[in-house]
MARVOBA-976729 format. One line per field, with one value per residue: x, y negated, z negated of N, C-alpha, C, CB in turn. Coordinates in steps of 0.05 Angstrom, whole numbers. Atoms other than C-alpha are relative to their C-alpha. Glycine has a CB too. Layout:
// MARVOBA-976729
npx <- X  ...
npy <- Y  ...
npz <- Z  ...
capx <- X  ...
capy <- Y  ...
capz <- Z  ...
cpx <- X  ...
cpy <- Y  ...
cpz <- Z  ...
cbpx <- X  ...
cbpy <- Y  ...
cbpz <- Z  ...
END
This chain:
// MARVOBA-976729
npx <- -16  -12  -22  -17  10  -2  24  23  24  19  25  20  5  16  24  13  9  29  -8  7  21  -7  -9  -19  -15  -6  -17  -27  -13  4  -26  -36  -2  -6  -16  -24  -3  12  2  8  24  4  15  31  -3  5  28  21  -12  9  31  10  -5  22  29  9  3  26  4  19  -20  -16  -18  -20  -24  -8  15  -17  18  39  5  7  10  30  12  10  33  23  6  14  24  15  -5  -25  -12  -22  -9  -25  -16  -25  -7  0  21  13  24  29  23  12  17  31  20  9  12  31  22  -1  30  -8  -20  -34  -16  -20  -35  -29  -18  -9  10  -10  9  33  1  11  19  24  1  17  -9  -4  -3  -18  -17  -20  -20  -13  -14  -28  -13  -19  11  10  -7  17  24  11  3  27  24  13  24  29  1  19  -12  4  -4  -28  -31  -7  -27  -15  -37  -25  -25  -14  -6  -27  -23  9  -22  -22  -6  -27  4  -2  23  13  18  -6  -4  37  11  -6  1  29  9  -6  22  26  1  -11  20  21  25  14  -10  -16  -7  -17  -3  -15  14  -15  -26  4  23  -3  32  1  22  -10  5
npy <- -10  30  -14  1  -8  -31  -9  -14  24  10  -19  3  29  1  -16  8  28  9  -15  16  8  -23  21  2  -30  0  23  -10  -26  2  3  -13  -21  8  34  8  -12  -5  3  35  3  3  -36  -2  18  32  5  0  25  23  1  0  19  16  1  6  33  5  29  1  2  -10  4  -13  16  -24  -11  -13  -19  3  -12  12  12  -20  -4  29  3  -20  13  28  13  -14  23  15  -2  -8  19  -13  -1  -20  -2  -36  -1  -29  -8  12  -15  -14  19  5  -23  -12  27  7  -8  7  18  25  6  -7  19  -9  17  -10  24  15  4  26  15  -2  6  32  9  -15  27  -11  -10  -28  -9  -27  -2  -17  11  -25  -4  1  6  26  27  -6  14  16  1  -1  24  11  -15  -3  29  -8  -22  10  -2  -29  -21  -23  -14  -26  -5  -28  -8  33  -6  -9  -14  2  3  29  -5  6  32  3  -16  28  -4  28  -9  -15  21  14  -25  17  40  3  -3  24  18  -4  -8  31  20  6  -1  -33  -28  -28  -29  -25  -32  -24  0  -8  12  17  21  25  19  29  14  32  11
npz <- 23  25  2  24  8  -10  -13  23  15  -31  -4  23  1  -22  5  22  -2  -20  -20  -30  -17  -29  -25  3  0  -22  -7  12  -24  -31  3  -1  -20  -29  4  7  33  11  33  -3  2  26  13  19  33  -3  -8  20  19  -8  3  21  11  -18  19  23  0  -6  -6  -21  -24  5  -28  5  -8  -7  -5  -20  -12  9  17  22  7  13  32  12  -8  9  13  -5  6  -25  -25  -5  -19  2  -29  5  -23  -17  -28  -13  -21  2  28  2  -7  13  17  -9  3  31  6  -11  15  18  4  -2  -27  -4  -22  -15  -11  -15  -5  17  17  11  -10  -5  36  -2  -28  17  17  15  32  4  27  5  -25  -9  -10  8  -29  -5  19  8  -3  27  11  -13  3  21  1  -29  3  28  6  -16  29  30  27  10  -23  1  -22  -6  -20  3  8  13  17  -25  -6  19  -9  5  29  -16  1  -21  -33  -22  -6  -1  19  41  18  11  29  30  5  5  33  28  -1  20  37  3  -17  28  -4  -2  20  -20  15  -9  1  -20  -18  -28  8  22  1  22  10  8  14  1  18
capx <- 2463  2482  2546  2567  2529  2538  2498  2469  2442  2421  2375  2349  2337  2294  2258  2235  2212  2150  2147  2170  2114  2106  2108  2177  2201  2189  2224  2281  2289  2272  2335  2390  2365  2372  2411  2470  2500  2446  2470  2446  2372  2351  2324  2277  2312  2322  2262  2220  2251  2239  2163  2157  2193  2139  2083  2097  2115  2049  2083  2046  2116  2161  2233  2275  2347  2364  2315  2349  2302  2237  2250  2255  2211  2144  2169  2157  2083  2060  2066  2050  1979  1928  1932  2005  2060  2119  2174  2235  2300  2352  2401  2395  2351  2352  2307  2251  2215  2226  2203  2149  2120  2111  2096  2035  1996  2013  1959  2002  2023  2097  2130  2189  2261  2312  2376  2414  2401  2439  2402  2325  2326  2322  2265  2222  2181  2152  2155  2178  2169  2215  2274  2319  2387  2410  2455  2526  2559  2608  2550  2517  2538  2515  2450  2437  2444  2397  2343  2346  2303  2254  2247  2186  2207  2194  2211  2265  2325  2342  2414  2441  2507  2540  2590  2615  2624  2673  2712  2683  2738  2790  2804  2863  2828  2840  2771  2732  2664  2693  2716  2641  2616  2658  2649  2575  2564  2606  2562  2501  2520  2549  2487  2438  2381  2374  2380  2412  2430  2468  2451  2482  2426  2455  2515  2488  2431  2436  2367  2362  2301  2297  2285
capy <- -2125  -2178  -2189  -2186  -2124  -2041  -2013  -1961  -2032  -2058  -1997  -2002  -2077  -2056  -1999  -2038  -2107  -2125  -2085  -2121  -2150  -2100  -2167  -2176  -2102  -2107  -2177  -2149  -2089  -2120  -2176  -2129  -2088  -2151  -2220  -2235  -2224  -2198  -2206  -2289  -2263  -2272  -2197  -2163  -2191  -2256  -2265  -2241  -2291  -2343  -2321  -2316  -2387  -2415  -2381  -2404  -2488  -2489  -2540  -2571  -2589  -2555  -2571  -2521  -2531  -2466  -2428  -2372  -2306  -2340  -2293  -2346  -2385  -2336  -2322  -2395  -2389  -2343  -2399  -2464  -2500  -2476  -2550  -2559  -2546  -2526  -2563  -2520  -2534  -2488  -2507  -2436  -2450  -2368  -2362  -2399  -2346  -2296  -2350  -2364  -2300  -2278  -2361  -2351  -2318  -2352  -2387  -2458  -2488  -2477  -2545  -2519  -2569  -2544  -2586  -2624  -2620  -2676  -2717  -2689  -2698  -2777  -2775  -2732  -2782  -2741  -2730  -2654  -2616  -2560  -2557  -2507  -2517  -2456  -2476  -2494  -2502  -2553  -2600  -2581  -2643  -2690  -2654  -2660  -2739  -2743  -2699  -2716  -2793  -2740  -2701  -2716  -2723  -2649  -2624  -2566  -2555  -2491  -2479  -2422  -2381  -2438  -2381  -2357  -2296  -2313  -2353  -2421  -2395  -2413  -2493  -2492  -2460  -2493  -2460  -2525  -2486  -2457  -2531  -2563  -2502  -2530  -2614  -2594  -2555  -2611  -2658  -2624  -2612  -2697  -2723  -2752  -2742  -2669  -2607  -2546  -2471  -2427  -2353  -2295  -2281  -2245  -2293  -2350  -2391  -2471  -2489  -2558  -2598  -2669  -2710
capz <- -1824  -1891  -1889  -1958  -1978  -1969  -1912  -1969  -2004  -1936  -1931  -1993  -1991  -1921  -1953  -2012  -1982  -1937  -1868  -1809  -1764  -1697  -1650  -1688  -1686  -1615  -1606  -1650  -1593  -1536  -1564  -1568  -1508  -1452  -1492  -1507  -1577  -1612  -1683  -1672  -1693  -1763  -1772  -1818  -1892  -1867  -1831  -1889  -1932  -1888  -1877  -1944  -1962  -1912  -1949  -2004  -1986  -1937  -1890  -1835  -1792  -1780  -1730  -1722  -1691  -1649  -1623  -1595  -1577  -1623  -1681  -1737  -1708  -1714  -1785  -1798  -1763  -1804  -1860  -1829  -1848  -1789  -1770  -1763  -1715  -1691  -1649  -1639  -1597  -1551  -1497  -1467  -1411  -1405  -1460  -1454  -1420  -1475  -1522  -1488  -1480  -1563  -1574  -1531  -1588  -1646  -1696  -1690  -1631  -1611  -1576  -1533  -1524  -1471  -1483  -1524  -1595  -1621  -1563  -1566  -1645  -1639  -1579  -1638  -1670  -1722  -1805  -1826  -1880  -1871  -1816  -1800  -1784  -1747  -1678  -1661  -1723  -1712  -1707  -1778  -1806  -1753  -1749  -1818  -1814  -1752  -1787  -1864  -1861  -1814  -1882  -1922  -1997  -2028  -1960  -1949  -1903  -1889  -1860  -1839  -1842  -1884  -1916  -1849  -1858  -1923  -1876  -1910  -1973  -1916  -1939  -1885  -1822  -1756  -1738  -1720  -1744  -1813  -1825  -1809  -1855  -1911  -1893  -1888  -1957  -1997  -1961  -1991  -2060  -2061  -2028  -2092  -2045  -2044  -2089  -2059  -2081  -2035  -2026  -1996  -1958  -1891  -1879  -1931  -1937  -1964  -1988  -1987  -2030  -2013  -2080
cpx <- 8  25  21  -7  7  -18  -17  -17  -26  -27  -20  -18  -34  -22  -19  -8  -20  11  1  -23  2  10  34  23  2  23  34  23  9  32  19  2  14  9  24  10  -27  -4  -10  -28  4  -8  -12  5  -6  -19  -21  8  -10  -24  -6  1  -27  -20  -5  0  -27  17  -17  23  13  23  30  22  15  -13  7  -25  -32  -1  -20  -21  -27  -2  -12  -29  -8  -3  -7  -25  -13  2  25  13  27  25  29  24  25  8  7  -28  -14  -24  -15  -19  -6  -16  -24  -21  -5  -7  -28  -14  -1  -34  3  8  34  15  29  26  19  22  12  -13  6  -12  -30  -13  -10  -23  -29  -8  -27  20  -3  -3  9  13  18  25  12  22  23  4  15  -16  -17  -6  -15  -29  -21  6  -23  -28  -5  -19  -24  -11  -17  28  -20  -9  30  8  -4  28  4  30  16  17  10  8  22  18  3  28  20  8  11  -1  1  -22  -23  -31  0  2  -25  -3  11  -9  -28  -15  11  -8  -20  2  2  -27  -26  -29  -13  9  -1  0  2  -4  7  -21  6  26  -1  -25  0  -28  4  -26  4  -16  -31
cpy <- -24  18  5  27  28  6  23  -20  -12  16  -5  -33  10  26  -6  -24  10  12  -36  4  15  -27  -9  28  -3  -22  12  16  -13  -24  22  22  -22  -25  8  -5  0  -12  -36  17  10  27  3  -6  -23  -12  0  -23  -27  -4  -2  -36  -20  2  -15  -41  -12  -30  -3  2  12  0  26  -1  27  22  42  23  -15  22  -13  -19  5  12  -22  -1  7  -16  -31  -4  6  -31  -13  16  11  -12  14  5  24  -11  17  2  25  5  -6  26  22  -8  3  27  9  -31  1  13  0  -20  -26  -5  -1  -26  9  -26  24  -29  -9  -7  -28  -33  0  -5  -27  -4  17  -18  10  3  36  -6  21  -6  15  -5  33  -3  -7  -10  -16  -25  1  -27  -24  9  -8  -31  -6  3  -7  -27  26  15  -12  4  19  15  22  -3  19  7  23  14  -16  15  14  28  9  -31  -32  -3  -13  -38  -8  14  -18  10  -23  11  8  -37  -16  12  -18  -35  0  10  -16  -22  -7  -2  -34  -12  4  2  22  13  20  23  11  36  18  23  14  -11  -23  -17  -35  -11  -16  -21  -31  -18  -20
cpz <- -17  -1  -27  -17  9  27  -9  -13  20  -5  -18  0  31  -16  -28  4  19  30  21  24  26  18  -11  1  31  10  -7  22  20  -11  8  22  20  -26  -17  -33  -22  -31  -5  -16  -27  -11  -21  -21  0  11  -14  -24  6  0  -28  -24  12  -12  -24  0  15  18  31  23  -1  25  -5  22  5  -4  0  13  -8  -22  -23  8  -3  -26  -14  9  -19  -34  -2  -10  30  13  6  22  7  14  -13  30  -1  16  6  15  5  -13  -4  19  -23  -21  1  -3  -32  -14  1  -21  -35  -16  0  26  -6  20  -2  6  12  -5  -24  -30  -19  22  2  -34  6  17  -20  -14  -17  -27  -4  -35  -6  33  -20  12  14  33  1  -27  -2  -1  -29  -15  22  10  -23  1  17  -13  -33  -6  19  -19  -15  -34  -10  17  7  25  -5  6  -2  4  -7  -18  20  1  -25  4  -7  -34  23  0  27  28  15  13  0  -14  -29  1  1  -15  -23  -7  -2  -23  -20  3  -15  -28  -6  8  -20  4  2  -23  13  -26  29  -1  15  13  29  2  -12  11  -12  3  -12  -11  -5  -17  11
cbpx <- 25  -21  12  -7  -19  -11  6  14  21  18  6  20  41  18  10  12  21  -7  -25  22  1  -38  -26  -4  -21  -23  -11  -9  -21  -41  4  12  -32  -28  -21  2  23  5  39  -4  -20  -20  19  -15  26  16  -7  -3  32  8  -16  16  31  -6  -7  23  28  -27  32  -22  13  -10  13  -8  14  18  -7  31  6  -30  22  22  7  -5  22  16  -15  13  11  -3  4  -39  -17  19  -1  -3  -6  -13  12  -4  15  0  12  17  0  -2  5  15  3  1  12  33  8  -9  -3  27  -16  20  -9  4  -3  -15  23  -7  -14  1  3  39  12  -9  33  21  13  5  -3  -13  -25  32  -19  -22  11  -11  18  -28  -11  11  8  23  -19  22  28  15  -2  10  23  -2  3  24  12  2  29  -41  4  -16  -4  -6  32  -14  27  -13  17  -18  -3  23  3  22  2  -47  10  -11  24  27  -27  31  -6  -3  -8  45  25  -30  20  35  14  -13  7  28  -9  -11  37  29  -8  4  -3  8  -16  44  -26  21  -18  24  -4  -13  18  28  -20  26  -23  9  -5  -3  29
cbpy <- 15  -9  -13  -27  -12  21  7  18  -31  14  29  5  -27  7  29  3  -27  -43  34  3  -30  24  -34  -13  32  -1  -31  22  23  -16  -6  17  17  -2  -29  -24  -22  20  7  -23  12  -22  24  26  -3  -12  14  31  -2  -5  27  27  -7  9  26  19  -14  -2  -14  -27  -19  19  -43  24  -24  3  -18  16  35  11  7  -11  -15  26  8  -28  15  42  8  -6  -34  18  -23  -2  -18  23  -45  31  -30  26  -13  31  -7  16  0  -39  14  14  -25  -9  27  22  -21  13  26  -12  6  -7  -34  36  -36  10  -17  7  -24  -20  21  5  -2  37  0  -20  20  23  -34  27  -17  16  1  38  -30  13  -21  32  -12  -16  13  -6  -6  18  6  -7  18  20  -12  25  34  3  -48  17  6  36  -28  4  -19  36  -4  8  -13  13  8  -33  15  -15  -5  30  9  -2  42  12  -9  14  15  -7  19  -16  17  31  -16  -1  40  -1  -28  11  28  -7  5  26  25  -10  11  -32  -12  20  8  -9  17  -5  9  19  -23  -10  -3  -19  16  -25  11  -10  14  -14  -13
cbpz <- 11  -42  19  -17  0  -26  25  -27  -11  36  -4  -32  13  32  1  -21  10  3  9  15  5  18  1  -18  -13  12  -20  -24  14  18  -25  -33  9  33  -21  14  -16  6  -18  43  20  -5  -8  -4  -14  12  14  -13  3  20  11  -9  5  27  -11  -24  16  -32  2  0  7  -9  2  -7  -24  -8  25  -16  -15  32  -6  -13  8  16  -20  13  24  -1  -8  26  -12  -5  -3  -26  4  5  6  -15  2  13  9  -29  23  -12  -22  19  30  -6  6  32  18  -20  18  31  11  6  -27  -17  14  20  -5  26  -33  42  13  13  -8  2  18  17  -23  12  44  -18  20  13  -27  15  -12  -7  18  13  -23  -5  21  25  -5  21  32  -16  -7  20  5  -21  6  36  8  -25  25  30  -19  -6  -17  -22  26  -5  -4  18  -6  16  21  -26  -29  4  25  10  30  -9  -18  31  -24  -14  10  23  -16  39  9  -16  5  16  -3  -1  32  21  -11  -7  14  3  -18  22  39  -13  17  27  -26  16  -25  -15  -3  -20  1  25  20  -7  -17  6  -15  22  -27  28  -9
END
């Protein structure tokens, strides 16, 4: 569900875009039948968005930063370069099996991290051309230092939920995630090495384009 939007627009928004993929209709189910808060998976707007941002940049790398079921990261396959890659971390040990199983029949390879994202980032010793920022939120800001020298130049960020829900209007929250949200979008907009735009996208999108 987007959270800024009617659930009569919702509908419409789903019955007038690109059908979701069956291996993702199933993933979608099989989520919210057996894991743990459901609403974490990117679903069929945001997913097509993402497949579609993929189709259209053609990158070969791609690191994404919170795995969780393997939604977003088979919308990103379906626009990688046939000889590129994927390298995408979770500490949710659980979940590498559901991973694994809808990985196995991708047309890129899929490299798997359990653990520490703020510690398996530095041990990657590869150039991107699209990362995803989508896992604990209070670390937003120190992921996005670790990962933007790994950023070709006229390579994209991605971030996700960087308007919280609204709760990023809240200057004065003692919410340790709302206040990264805010120290990490006045980051982006200040930082001379990228160009950003913000969309309300599910609960926000900050597409980031590194100069």
């Amino acid at each position: 569900m987007n959270e800024f939007i009617s659930e009569q627009l919702y509908e419409y928004l789903i019955k007038h875009s690109s059908e979701e993929p069956q291996h993702l209709k199933k993933l979608n189910k099989e989520t919210h039948l057996k894991i743990l808060n459901p609403r974490m998976l990117s679903g069929h707007i945001q997913g097509r968005f993402l497949s579609l941002i993929t189709k259209i940049h053609k990158p070969e790398k791609v690191l994404e930063i919170g795995t969780y079921t393997g939604y977003s990261t088979l919308c990103f396959s379906e626009g990688v370069k046939d000889s590129g890659e994927i390298h995408t971390i979770d500490k949710n040990e659980e979940l590498l099996k559901i991973q694994s199983d809808y990985f196995k029949n991708t047309k890129v390879p899929i490299k798997q991290y359990c653990g520490e994202a703020l510690e398996i980032i530095p041990s990657i010793n590869e150039m991107f051309d699209l990362i995803f920022l989508d896992a604990d939120k209070e670390n937003y800001v120190n992921y996005y230092r670790l990962v933007i020298d790994k950023l070709r130049k006229g390579g994209l960020i991605i971030a996700d939920n960087v308007l919280w829900s609204g709760k990023v209007l809240k200057s004065n929250s003692n919410d340790e995630a709302t206040r990264s949200l805010i120290e990490f979008n006045k980051l982006i907009k200040e930082d001379d090495r990228v160009h950003n735009i913000i969309i309300p996208v599910r609960d926000g999108l900050n597409l980031i384009y590194k100069n």
